[in-house]
C-alpha positions in Angstrom: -10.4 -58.9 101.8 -13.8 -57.9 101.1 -13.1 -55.1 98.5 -10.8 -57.1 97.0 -13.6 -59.5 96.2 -16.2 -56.8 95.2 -12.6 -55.2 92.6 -12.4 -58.9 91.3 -16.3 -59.2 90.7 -16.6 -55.7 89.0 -12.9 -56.4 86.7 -15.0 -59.7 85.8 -18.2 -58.3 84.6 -16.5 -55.5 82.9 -13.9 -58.1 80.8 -17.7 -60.2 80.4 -19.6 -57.0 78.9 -16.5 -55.9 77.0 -16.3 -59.3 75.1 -20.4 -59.1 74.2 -19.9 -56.1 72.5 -17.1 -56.7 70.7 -18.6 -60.4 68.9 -21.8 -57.8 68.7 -19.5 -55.4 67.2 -18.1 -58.0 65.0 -21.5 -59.3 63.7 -22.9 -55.8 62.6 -19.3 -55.0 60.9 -19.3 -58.2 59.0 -23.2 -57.6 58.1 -22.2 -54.2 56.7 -19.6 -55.7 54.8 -21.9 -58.1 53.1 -24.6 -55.8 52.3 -22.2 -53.4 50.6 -20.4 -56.4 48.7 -23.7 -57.0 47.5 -24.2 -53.4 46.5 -27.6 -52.8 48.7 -25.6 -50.1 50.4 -22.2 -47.8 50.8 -20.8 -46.6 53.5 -19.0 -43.8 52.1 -22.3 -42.3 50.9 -24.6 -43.1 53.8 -27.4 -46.2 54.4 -30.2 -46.7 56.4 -31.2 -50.6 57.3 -34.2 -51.2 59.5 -35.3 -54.8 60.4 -39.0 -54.2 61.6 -40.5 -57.5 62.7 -40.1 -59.7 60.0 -39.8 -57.3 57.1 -36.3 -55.9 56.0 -35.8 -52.1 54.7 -32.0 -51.3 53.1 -32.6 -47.3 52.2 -36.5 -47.1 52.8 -36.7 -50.1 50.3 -38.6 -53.1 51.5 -36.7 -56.1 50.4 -37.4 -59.6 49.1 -37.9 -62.6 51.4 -34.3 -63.7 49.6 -32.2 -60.7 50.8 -34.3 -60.8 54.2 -33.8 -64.7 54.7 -29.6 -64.2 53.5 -28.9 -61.3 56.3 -31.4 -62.8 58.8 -28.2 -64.6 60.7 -27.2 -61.1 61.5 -30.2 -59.0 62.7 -31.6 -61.4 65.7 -33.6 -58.5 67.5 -37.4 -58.0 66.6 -36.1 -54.6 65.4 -33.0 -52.9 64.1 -32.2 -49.6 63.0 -28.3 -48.8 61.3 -27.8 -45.6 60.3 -24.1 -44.9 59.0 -21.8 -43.1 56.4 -18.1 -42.7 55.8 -17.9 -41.7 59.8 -20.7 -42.5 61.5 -22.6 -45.2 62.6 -25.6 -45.8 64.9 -26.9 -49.0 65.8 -30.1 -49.4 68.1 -32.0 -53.0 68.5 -34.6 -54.0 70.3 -37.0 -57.2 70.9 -40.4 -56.9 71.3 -40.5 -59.4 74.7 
């Protein structure tokens, strides 16, 4: 009975862990999709978005307080890095705590 209740514990924090990172998942797709409606970048050619503290780079450009305060919603950690192109991406965050 007991490794029944350990199989249980583990199948539970795996189905737990597997639902964070797809709404995570979900958040960073739908951010990419607004950034490239709004033409800041495209994914078929490549982008670069870093969130560092409260400033916002799309591309190695530093963007305005507007752009920053519309995409804030979607980069919660003190610092983000996405890197992507047509088949590639790579997502790192990180707070500062």
């Amino acid at each position: 009975m007991r490794q029944q209740e350990r199989a249980r514990i583990t199948a539970d924090a795996s189905r737990e862990l597997t639902e964070r990172n797809r709404a995570t998942s979900n958040v960073y797709n739908n951010l990419l999709k607004a950034m490239e409606s709004d033409k800041l970048i495209d994914r078929e050619a490549g982008y670069n978005i870093e969130k560092k503290g409260d400033e916002l780079f799309i591309n190695g450009k530093k963007q305005s307080d507007d752009i920053k305060n519309k995409y804030k919603q979607y980069l919660k950690n003190d610092n983000v890095t996405i890197k992507g192109d047509k088949t590639n991406l790579q997502i790192h965050a990180q707070d500062n705590n």
